[in-house]
C-alpha positions as CSV (number, residue, x, y, z in Angstrom):
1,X,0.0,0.0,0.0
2,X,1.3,3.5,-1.1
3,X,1.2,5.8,1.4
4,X,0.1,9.4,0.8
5,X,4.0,10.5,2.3
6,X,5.5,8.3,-0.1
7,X,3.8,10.0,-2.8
8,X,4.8,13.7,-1.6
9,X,8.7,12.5,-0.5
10,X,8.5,11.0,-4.3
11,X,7.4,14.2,-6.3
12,X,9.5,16.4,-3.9
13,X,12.3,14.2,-4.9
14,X,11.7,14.4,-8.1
15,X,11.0,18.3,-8.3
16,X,14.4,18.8,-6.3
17,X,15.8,17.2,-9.1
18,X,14.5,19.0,-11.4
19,X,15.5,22.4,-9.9
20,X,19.2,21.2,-9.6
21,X,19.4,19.8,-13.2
22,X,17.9,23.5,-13.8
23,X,20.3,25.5,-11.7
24,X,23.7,23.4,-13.0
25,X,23.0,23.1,-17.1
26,X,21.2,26.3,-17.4
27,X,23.3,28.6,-19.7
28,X,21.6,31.8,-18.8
29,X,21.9,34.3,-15.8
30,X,22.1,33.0,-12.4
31,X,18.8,34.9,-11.9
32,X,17.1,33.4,-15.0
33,X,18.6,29.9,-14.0
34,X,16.6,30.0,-10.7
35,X,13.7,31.4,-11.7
36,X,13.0,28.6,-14.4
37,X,14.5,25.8,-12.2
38,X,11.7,26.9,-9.8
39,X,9.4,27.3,-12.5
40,X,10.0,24.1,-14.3
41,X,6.9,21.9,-13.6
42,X,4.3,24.6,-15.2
43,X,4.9,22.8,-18.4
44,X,3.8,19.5,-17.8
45,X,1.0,21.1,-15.2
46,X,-0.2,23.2,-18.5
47,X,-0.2,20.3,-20.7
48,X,-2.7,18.0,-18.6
49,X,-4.9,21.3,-18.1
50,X,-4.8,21.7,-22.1
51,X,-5.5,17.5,-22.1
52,X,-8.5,18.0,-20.0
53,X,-10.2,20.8,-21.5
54,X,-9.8,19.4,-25.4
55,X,-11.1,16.3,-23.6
56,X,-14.5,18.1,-22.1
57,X,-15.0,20.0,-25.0
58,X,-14.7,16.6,-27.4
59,X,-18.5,15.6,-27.2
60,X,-19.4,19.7,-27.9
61,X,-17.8,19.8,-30.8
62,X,-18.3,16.4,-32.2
63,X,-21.7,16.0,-31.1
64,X,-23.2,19.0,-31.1
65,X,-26.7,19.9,-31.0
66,X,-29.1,16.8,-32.4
């Protein structure tokens, strides 16, 4: 059984990963480099959004009014 700490410890883990791969092969400023290390999981946050809404608004737009 997952626990819901497991989970958290998992996607913090990952997400401090992600910051430090940011901050260490980011070519730009050291300002830049921190504010898209911090930044970096709005990308994959906006695509699911995008996912979902193309997904409610499938049977709209296919269906339509009968």
């Amino acid at each position: 059984m997952i626990l819901m700490s497991d989970l958290v410890s998992a996607l913090t883990t990952v997400y401090g990963a992600g910051v430090l791969v940011g901050l260490v092969m980011g070519d730009a400023r050291p300002a830049a480099r921190v504010g898209l290390a911090l930044a970096w999981p709005v990308g994959p946050i906006a695509f699911i959004v995008t996912v979902a809404m193309l997904l409610a608004a499938t049977p709209i737009a296919f269906l339509g009014r009968r």
